[in-house]
C-alpha positions in Angstrom: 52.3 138.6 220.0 49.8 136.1 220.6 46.9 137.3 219.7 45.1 138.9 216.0 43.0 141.9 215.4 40.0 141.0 213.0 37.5 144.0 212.1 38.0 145.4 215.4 37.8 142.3 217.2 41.2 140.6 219.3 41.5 137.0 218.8 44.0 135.0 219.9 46.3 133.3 216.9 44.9 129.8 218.0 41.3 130.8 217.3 42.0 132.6 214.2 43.3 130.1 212.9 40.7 127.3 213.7 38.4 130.3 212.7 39.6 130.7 209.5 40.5 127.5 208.3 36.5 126.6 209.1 35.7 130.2 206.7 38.2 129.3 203.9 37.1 125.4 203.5 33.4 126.8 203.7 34.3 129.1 201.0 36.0 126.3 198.6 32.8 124.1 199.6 30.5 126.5 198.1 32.9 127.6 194.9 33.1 123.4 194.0 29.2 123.7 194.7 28.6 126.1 191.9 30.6 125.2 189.7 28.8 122.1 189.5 25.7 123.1 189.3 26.8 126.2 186.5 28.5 122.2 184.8 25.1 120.4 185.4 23.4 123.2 183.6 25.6 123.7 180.6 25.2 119.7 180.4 21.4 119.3 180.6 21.0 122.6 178.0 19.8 121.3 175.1 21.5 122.6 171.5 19.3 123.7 168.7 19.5 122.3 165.5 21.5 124.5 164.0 24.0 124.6 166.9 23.8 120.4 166.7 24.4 120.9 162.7 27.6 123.1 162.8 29.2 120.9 165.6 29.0 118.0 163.5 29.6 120.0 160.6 33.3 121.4 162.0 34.2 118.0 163.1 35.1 116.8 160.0 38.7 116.9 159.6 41.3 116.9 156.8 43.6 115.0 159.3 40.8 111.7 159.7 40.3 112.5 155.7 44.4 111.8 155.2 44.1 109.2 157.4 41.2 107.5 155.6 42.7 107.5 152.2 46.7 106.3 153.8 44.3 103.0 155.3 43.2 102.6 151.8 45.8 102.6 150.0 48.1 100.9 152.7 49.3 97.1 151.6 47.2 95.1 153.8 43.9 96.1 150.6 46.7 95.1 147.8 44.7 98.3 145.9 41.4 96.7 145.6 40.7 95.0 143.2 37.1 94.0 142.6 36.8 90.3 143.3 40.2 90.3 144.7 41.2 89.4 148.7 42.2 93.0 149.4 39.3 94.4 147.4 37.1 92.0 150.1 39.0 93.2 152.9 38.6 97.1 152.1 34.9 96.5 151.9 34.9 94.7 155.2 37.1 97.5 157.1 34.5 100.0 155.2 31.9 97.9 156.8 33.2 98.4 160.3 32.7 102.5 159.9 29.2 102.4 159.2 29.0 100.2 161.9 30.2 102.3 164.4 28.6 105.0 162.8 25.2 103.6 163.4 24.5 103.0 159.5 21.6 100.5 159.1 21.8 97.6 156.7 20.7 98.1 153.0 22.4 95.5 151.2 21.1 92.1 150.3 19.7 89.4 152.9 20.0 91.7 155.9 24.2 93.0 155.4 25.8 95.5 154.1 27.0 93.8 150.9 25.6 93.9 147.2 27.1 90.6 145.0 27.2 90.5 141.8 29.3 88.5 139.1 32.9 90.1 138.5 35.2 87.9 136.8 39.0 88.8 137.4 42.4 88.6 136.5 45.5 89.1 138.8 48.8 90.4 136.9 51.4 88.5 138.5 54.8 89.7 137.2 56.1 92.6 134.7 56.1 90.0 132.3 57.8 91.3 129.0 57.8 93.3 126.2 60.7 93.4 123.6 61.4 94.5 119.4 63.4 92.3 117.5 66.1 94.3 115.5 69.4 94.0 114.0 71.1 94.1 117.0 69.0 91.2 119.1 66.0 92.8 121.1 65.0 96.1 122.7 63.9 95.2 126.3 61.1 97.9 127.4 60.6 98.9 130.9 58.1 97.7 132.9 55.4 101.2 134.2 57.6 103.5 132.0 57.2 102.1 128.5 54.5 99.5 128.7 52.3 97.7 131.5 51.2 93.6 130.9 47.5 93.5 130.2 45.6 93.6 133.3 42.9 91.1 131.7 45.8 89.5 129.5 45.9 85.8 129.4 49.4 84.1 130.5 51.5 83.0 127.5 53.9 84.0 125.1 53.7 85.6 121.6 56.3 86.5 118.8 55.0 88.1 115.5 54.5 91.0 113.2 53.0 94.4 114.0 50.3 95.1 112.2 49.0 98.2 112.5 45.0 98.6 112.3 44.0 102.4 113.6 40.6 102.1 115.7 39.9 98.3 115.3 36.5 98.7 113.8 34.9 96.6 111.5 31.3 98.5 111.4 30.0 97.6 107.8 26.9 99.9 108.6 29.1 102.5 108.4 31.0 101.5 105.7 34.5 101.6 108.0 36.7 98.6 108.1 40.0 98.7 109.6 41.0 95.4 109.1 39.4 95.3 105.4 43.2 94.9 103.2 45.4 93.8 106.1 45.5 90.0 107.4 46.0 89.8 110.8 46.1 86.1 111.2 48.6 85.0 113.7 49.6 88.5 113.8 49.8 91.4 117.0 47.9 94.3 115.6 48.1 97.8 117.4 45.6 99.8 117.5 43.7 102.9 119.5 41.0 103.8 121.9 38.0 105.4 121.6 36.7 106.4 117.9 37.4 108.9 114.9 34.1 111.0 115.9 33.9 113.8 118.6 30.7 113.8 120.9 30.8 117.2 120.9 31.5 118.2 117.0 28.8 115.6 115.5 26.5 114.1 118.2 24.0 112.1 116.1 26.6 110.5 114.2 29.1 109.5 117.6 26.0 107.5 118.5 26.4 105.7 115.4 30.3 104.6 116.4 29.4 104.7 119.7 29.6 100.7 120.1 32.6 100.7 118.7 34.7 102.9 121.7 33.9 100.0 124.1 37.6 98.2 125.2 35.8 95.1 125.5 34.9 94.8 121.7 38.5 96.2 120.5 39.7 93.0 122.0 37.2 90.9 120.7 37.3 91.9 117.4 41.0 91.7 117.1 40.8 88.4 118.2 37.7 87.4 115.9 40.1 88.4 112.7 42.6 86.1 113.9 44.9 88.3 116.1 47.4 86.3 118.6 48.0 89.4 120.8 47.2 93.3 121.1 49.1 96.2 121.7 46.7 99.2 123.0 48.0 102.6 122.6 46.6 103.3 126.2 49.5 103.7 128.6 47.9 102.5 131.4 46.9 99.5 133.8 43.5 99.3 132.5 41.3 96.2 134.0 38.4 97.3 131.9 38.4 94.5 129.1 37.2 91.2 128.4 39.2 88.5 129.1 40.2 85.9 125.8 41.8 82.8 126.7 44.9 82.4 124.7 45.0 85.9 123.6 48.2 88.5 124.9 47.6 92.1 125.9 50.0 94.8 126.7 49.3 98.7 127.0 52.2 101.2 125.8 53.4 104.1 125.7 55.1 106.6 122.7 58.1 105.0 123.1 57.0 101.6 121.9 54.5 103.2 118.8 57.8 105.3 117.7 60.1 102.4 117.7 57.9 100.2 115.6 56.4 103.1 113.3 60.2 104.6 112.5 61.0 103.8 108.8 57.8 103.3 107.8 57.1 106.7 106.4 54.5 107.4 108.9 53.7 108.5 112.4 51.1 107.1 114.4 49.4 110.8 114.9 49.1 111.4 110.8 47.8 107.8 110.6 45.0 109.2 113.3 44.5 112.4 111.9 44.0 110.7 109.0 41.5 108.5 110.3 39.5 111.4 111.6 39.4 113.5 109.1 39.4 111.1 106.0 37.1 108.3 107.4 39.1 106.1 105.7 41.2 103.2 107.2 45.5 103.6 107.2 46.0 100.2 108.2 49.2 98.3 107.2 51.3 95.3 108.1 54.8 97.2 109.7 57.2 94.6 109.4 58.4 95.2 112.9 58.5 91.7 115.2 57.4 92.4 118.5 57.3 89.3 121.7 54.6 89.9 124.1 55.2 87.5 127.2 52.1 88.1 130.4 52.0 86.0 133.3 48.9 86.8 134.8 45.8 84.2 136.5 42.3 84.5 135.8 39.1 84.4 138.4 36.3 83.5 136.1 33.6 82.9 138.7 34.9 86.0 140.6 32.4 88.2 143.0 32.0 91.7 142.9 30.3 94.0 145.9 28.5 96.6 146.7 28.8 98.5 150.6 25.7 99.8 151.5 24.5 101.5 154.3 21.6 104.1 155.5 20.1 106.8 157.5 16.4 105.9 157.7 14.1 109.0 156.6 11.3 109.9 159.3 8.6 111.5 156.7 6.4 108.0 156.0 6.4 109.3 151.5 9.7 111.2 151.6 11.5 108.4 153.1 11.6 106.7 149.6 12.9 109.2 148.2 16.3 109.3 148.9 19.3 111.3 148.7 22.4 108.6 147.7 26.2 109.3 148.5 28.7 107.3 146.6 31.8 106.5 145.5 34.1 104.0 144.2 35.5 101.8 146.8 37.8 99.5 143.9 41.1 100.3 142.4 43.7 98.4 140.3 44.9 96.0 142.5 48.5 94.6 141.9 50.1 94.8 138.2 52.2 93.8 139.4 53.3 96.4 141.9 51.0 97.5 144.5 48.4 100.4 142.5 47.4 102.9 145.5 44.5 104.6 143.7 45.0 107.5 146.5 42.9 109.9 144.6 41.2 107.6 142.4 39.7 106.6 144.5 40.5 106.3 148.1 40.1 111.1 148.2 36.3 109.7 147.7 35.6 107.1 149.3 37.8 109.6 152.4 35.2 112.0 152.0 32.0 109.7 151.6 33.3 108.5 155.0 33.7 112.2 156.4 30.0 112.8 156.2 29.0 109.7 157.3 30.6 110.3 160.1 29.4 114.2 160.2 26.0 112.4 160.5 26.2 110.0 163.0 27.6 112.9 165.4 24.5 115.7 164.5 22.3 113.4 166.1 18.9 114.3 164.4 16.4 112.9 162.1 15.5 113.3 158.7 12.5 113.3 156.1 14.3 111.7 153.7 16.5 108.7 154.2 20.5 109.3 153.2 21.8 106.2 151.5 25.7 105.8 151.4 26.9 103.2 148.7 30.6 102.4 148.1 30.7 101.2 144.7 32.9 97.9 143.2 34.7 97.4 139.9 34.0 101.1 138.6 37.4 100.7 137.7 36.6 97.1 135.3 33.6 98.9 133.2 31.6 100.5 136.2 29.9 97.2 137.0 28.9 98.1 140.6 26.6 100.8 139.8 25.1 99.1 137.0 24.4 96.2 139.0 22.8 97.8 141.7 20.5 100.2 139.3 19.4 96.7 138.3 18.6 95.8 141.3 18.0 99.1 143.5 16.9 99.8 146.7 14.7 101.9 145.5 13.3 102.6 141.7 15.7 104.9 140.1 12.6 107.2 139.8 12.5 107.8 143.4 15.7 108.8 143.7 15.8 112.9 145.1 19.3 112.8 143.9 22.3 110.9 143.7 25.8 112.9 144.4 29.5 111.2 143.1 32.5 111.3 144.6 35.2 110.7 142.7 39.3 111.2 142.3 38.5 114.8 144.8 41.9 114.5 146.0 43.9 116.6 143.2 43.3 120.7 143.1 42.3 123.0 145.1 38.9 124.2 143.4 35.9 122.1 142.9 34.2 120.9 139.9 30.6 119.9 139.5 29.6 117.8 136.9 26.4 117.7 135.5 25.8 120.8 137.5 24.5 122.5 134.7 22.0 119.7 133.7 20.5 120.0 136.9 21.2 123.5 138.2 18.4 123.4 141.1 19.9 120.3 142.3 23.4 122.4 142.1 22.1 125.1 144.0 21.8 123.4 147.3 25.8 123.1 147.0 26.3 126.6 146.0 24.1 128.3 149.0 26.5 125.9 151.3 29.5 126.8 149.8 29.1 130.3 149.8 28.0 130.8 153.6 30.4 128.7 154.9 33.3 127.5 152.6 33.9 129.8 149.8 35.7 127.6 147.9 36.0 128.2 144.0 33.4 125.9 142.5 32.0 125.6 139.3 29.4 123.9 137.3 29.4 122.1 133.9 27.3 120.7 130.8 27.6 117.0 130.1 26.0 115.6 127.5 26.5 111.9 128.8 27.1 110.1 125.2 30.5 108.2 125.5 31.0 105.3 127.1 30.7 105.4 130.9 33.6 106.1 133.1 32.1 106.8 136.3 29.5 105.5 138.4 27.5 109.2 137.8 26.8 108.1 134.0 24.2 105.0 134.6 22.4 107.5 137.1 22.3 109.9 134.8 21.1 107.7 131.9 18.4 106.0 134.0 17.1 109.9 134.3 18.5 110.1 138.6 19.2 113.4 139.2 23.1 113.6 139.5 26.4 115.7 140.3 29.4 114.4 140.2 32.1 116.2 141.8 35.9 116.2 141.2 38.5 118.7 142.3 41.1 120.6 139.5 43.9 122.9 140.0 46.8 121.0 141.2 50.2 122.1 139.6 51.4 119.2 137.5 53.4 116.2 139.0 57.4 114.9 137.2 55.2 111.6 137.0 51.7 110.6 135.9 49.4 109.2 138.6 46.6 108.5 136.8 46.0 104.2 136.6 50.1 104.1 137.4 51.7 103.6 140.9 52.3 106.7 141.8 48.9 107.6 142.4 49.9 108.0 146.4 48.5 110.0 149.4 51.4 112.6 149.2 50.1 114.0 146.4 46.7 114.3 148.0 45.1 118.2 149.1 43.1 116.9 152.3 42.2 120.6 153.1 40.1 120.6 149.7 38.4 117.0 150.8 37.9 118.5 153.6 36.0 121.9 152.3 34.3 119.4 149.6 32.9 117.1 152.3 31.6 119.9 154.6 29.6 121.0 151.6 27.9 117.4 150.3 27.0 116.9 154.2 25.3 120.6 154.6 23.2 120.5 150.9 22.5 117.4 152.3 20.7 118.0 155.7 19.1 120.5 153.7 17.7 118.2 150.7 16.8 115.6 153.4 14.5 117.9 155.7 12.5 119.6 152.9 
């Protein structure tokens, strides 16, 4: 048959075909037409703010977070030690984000870099520890049973235990440790911290207070005379002064038992003692201990700041603003590589979450957002000391200041300080509970001890302050805390994650009052 019926009408195949090809590429002409135009539309429709602030708001990811804090604590930053190479080329690779995050410049002389003084030292072997007995010498093992001194000078030292509780001298008080024990030439062991509880007796804490520092521990061991220290602190702790020709080494219960067994007494009734009698149980042990630390010191070593900034709009509120940070440093290398994955690369992860949340909502705000990565936290919070001194803005212009740090443990969320400022808190509650609903709760501090995150010098200079941290994780066969295994398997991103999405929503809201 050569010819087609079409509603009634007889065409031949040759013109239905011409016909219809001409009807069908019409057809597809008009369909790409409008589908452009329905695309040009969608394109050119402008979000509201909300819509702009949820986008940005579901962008931020656990996987980026994960990725974040593996970066961190990857070799290449030999776990950031203030002062140290890897510690400098952390805060350079953290200076790259804001960068591409469009972060102005708030550090000194037009960068994004804070200096300050931060002497140094780098631990550069296990070095040794060993108890001489009838048998020769017990060898202890390296992370398990003792770490070298992280601000230990290189040497060697062979001498008597001597045993002196607290190691305060505070005549004031009328507490000597060191008062009917000579210590000259001598390694004395002693504790942290002091016989009074913050909580129990306030007023009187204050009194000892002085005395809890790590710094004058050393210092007055070696004023009575002391060739070496052993601090019943197991852990790689950089946070003490540095004594040139004095030997440091941190231990564990396996070292205090060994050198307390035969005595008659146990280091925990010499301590109970001490609290409850206020009355010094020093005595000389009789147990010979060598002490051997290879380490190098950086005296004129430089600390820094990262700063960077979302400029407020509002020409008064501007000045008043809202401060994000975190501690950028770790432990560096004592010898082996210390990953600090929750403390604290799970902060610094999520300080760099929001920032990036930001720089994708694309609005403006009253009130500039100032994002601070803080150095040597981890060697007597220096970094936020430093810049307090020397602020962007006077501490009393500060709307608030919000802490990130070690968030990478648990699955609820803690806020600290939440209860001193419950109004400030409540901005993170109203976000939580419409979007996240993540168990979160606040608590009392009373701020006394020494510090031990960058939260306490805002808080004492009168800023405004939470500081969050995460709880709830089941417990680990190791410790992580200050040791190496302190690694981003252990890490709950999803909680990061939920945290994050809260500090970047309370916020946008604090920031557009």
């Amino acid at each position: 048959m050569n010819s087609i019926s079409y509603f009634g009408i007889r065409y031949s195949k040759l013109v239905w075909t011409t016909t219809m090809k001409k009807l069908f590429l019409l057809i597809a002409m008009m369909f790409i037409f409008s589908n452009q135009f329905y695309s040009q539309q969608n394109q050119t429709k402008e979000l509201t703010s909300e819509e702009k602030i949820l986008s940005a708001f579901h962008s931020i990811s656990s996987n980026t977070i994960l990725d974040y804090i593996k970066e961190l604590c990857s070799d290449k930053f030999e776990g950031r030690l203030t002062g140290s190479k890897g510690y400098d080329t952390a805060a350079e690779w953290s200076i790259s984000l804001f960068k591409k995050w469009g972060l102005k410049l708030a550090g000194d002389a037009g960068t994004f870099l804070q200096k300050f003084s931060n002497p140094y030292t780098l631990v550069l072997d296990a070095g040794e520890l060993s108890l001489n007995n009838a048998n020769g010498k017990k060898y202890y093992e390296y992370e398990k049973e003792y770490y070298s001194g992280a601000t230990s000078d290189a040497g060697t030292a062979t001498a008597e235990v001597v045993y002196v509780g607290y190691g305060i001298t505070a005549p004031e008080l009328g507490y000597d440790d060191y008062a009917n024990v000579d210590v000259k030439g001598k390694i004395v062991l002693l504790n942290p911290e002091i016989p009074i509880s913050p909580d129990r007796e306030p007023e009187l804490f204050m009194k000892w207070r002085p005395y809890s520092f790590h710094d004058y521990k050393v210092k007055n061991a070696f004023d009575h005379g002391a060739v070496g220290m052993l601090y019943n602190y197991h852990i790689v702790n950089p946070n003490c002064i540095f004594i040139k020709g004095f030997l440091k080494a941190d231990i564990g219960k396996a070292v205090t038992d060994d050198i307390f067994s035969g005595t008659g007494k146990t280091i925990d009734d010499c301590l109970k003692l001490i609290r409850t009698e206020r009355k010094p149980q020093s005595f000389n042990t009789a147990k010979i201990v060598t002490i051997k630390c290879n380490t190098k010191h950086f005296p004129d070593g430089i600390g820094t700041n990262v700063i960077g900034k979302i400029e407020g709009t509002d020409p008064v509120l501007k000045d008043n603003p809202i401060i994000i940070g975190a501690h950028l440093d770790h432990l560096g290398m004592s010898h082996k590589l210390m990953p600090g994955a929750n403390d604290n690369a799970s902060g610094d992860a999520a300080l760099f979450a929001i920032a990036e949340a930001f720089s994708k909502v694309k609005l403006t705000f009253k009130r500039s957002i100032i994002f601070i990565l803080f150095g040597a936290e981890e060697q007597g919070v220096k970094g936020s000391e430093f810049y307090l001194k020397h602020p962007n803005v006077p501490a009393a212009d500060i709307k608030a200041f919000i802490n990130l740090e070690s968030v990478g443990r648990g699955e609820n969320i803690g806020a600290g300080s939440g209860k001193n400022y419950p109004n400030l808190f409540e901005y993170f509650e109203r976000a939580n509970n419409k979007f996240v609903h993540r168990v979160m709760t606040a608590s009392q501090n009373a701020n006394l001890a020494r510090p031990r995150q960058d939260a306490a010098h805002f808080l004492w200079a009168g800023v405004p302050t939470i500081s969050f941290g995460v709880y709830g994780a089941p417990p680990l066969d190791v410790p992580t805390y200050h040791t190496t295994h302190d690694i981003p398997d252990y890490i709950f991103p999803e909680t990061i994650e939920d945290l994050a999405k809260i500090v970047f929503l309370a916020t946008i809201e604090m920031a557009n009052e």
